[in-house]
C-alpha positions as CSV (number, residue, x, y, z in Angstrom):
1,X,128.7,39.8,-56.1
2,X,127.0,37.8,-53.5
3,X,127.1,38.4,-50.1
4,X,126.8,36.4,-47.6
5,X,125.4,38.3,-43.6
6,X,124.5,37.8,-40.0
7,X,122.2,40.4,-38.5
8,X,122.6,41.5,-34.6
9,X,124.9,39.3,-33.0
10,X,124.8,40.3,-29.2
11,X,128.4,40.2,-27.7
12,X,129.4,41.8,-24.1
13,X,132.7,42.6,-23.9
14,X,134.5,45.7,-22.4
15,X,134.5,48.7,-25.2
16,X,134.9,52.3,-25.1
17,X,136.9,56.1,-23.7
18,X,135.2,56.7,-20.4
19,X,136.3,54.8,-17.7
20,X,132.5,53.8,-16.8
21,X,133.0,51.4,-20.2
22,X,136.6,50.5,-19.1
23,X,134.7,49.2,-16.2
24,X,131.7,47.1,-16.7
25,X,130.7,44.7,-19.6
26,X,128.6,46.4,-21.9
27,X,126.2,44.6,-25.2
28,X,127.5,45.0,-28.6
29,X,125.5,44.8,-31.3
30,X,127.1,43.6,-34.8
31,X,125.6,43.2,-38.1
32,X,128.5,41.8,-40.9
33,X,128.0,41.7,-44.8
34,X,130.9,39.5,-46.6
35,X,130.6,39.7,-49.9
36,X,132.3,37.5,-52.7
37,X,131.6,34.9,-55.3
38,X,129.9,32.0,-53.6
39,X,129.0,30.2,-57.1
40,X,130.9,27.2,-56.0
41,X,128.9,26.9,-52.9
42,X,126.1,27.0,-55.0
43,X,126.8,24.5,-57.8
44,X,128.1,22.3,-55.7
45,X,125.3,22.8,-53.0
46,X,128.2,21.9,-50.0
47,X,129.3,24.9,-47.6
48,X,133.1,23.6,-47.8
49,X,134.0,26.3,-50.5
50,X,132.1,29.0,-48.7
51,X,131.4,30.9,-45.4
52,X,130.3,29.0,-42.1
53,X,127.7,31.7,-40.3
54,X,128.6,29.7,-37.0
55,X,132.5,29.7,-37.5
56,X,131.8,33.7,-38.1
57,X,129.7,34.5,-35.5
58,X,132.6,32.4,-32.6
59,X,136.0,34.3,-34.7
60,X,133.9,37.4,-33.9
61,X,133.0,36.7,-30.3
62,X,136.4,35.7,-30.0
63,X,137.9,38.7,-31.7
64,X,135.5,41.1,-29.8
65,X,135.6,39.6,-26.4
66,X,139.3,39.5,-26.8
67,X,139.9,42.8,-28.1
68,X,139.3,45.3,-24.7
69,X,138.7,47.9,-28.0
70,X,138.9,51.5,-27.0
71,X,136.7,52.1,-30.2
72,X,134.1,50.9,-31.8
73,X,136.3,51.9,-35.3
74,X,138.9,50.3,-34.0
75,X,136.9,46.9,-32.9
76,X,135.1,47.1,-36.3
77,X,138.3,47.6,-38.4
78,X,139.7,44.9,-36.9
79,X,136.5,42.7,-37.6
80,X,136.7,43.7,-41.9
81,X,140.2,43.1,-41.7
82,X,140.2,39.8,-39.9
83,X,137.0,38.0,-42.0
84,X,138.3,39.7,-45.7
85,X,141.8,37.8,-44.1
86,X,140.6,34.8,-43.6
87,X,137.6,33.9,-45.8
88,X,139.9,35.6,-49.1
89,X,137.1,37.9,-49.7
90,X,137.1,41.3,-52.0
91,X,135.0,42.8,-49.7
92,X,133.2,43.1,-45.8
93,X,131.1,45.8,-44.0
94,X,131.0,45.3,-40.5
95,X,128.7,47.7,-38.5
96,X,129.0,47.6,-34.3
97,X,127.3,49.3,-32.4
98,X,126.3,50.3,-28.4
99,X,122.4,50.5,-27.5
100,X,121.1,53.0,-25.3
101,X,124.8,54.3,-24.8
102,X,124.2,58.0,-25.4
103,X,120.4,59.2,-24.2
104,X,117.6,59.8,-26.2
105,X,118.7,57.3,-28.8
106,X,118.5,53.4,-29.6
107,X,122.2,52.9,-30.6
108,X,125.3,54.8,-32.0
109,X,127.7,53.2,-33.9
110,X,129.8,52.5,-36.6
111,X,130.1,50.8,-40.0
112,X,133.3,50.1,-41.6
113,X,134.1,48.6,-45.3
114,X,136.4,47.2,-46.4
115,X,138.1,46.2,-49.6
116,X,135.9,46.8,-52.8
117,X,132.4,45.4,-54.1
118,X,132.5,44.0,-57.8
């Protein structure tokens, strides 16, 4: 399987229970791992049969700015779902998470997977 991945995209949007996070923007840090057989893209050494990191990172930014996600499962759920959905892939792990949102930590998060790895 190859897999294809961006590392720590920053997105503020409006996520989480408490109504502090209801209230104000907060960063979002999202790491995605889409994996699938990119031979194609390979041989043929053009991205049109394979995944655009740039076209990922805006359907992300879209979906997460859009979202108003209570959850981070929920946000990253929808994230899997969405990318698996629209790049016909077998399988995505999409990890989200908030920095410095609980005390005495760097982050707390989540990662989600979804579909299976050949």
């Amino acid at each position: 399987m190859d897999i294809v991945f961006i590392r720590d995209l920053r997105i503020n949007t409006i996520v989480g229970v408490h109504a502090q996070e209801r209230d104000t923007p907060q960063t979002i840090r999202v790491d995605v791992e889409l994996g699938g057989d990119f031979s194609a893209v390979c041989d043929a050494d053009c991205l049109e049969h394979g995944v655009d990191y740039q076209h990922v990172s805006e359907l992300l930014t879209e979906w997460i700015t859009g979202g108003k996600f209570a959850t981070l499962e929920a946000l990253a759920a929808h994230c899997a779902d969405g990318l698996r959905s629209r790049y016909d892939l077998p399988w995505a792990r999409v990890t989200a998470s908030k920095p410095e949102a609980v005390a005495g930590c760097a982050a707390v998060g989540v990662r989600i997977e979804r579909g299976h790895r050949e």
